[in-house]
N, CA and C of each residue as an Amber inpcrd file, in Angstrom:
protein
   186
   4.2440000  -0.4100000 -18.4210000   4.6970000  -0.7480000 -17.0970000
   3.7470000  -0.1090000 -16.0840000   3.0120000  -1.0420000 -15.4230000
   1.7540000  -0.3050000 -14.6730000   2.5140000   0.2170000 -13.5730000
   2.9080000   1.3010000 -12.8270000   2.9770000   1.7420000 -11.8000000
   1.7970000   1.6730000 -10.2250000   1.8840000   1.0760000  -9.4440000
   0.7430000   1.2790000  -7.8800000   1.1330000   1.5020000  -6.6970000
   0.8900000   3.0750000  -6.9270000   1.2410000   3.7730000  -5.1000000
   0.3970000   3.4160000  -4.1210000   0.8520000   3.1670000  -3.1510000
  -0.0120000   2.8800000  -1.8810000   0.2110000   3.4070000  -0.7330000
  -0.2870000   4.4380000  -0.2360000  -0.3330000   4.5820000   0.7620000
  -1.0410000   4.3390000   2.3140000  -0.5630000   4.4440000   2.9090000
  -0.6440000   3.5270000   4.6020000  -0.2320000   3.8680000   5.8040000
  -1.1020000   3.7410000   6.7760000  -0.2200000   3.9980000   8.2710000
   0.5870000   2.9370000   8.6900000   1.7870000   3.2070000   9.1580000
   2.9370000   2.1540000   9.4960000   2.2780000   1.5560000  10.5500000
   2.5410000   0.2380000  10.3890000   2.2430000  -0.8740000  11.5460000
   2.1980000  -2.2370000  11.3760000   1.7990000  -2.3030000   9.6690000
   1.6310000  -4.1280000   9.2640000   3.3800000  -4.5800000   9.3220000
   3.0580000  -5.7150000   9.5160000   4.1240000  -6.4810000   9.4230000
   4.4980000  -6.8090000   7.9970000   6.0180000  -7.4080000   8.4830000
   6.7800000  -7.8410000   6.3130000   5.6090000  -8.4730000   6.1140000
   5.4740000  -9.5210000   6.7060000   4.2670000 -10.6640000   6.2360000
   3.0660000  -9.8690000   5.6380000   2.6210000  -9.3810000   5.9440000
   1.4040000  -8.2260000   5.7610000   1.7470000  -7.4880000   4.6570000
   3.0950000  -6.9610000   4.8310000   3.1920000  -6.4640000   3.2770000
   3.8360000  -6.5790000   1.9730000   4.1750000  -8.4480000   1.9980000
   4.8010000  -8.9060000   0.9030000   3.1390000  -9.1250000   1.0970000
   2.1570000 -10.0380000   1.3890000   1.3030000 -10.4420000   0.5710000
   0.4760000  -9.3940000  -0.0270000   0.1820000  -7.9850000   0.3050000
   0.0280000  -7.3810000  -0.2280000   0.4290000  -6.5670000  -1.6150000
   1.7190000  -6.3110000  -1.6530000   2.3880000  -6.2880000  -2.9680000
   2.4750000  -8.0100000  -3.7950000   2.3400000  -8.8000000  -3.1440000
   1.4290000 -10.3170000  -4.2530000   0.2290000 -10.1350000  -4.5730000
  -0.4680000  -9.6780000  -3.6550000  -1.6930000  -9.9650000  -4.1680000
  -1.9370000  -8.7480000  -5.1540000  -1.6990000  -7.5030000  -5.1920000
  -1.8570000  -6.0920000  -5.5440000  -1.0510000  -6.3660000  -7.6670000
   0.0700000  -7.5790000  -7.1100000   0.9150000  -7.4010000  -8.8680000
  -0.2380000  -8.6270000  -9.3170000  -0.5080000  -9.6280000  -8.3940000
  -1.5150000 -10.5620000  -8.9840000  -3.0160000 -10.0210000  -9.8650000
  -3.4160000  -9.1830000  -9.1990000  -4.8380000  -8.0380000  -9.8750000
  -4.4400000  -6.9480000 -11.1700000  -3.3500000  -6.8070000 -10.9650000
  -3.0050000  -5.6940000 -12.1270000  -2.7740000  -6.7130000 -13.4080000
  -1.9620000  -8.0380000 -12.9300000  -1.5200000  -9.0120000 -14.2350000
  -3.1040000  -9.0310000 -15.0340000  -3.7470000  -9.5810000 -13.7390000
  -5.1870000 -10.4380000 -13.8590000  -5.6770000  -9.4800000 -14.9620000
  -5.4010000  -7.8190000 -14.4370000  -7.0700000  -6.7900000 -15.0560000
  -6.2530000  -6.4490000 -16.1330000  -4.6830000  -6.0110000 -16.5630000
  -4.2710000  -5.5280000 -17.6650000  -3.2360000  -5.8860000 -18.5610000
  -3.1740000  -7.5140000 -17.8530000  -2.2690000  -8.2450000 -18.9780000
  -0.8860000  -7.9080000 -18.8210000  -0.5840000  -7.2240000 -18.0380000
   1.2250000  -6.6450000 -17.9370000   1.7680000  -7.9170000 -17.4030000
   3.2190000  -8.6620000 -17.4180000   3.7330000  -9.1170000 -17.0420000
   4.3500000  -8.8140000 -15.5580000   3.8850000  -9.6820000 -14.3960000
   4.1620000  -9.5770000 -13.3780000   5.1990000  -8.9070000 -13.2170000
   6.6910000  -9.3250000 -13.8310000   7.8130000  -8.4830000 -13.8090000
   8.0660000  -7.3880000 -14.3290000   6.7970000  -6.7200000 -15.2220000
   6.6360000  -5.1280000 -15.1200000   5.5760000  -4.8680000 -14.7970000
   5.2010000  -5.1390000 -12.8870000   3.9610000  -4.5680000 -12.1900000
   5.0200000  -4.0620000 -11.0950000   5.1580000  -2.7870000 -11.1340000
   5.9220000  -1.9020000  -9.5320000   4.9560000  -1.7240000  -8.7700000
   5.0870000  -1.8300000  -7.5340000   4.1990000  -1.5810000  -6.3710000
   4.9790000  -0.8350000  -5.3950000   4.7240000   0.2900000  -5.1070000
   5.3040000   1.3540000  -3.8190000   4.7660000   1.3310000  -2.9040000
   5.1000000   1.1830000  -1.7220000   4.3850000   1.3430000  -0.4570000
   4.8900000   2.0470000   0.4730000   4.3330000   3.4000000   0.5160000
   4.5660000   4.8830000   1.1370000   3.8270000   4.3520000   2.7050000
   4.9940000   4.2280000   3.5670000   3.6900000   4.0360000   5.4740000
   4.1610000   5.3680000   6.1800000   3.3070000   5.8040000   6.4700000
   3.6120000   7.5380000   7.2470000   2.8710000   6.6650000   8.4310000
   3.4610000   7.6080000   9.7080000   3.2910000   7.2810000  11.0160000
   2.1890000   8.3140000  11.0990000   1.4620000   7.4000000  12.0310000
   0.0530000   7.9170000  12.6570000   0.0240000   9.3220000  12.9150000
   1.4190000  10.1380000  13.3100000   1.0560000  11.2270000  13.7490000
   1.0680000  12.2060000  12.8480000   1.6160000  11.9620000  11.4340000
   1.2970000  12.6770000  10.4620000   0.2080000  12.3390000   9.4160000
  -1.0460000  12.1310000   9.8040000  -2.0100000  11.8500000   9.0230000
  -2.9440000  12.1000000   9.8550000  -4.2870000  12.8580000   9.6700000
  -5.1310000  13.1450000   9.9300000  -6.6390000  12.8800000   9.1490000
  -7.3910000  12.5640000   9.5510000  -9.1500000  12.5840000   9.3290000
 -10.0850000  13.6560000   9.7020000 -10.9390000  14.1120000   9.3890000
 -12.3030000  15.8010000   9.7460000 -11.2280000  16.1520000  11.0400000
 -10.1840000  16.4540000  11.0720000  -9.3360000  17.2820000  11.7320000
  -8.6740000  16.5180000  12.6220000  -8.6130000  15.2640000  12.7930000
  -8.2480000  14.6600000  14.3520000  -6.5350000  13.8090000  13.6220000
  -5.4740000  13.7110000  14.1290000  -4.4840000  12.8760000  13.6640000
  -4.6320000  11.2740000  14.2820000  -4.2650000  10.5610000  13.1540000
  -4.8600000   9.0440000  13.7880000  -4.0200000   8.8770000  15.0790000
  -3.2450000   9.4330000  15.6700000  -2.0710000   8.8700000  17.0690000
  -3.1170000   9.3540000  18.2130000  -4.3440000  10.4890000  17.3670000
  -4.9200000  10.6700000  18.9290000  -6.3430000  10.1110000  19.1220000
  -6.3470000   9.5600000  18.0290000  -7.7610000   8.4660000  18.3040000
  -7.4280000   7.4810000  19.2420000  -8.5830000   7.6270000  19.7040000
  -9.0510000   6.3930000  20.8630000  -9.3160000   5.0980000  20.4630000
């Protein structure tokens, strides 16, 4: 049962992230043969202000 965490800054839309968990169980079927209905896909979205880059949090980028 392939497990795929994903993490993300909140903002895409459902639309944005059903095709992503399609397209994401579509590549795992494709590369390791698992049956679509045992491909899990998690999608962890933390808000901008708890995530940071070389020190800056993405809420205070320009």
């Amino acid at each position: 049962m392939p497990i795929v965490n994903i993490d993300l800054i909140a903002g895409r839309s459902q639309d944005q992230l059903k095709a992503l968990v399609q397209d994401v169980t579509a590549a795992v079927t494709k590369n390791t043969g698992a049956p679509a209905e045992h491909v899990h896909v998690i999608l962890r979205e933390m808000q901008p202000n708890r995530y940071g880059v070389a020190g800056v949090l993405k809420s205070d980028e320009k």
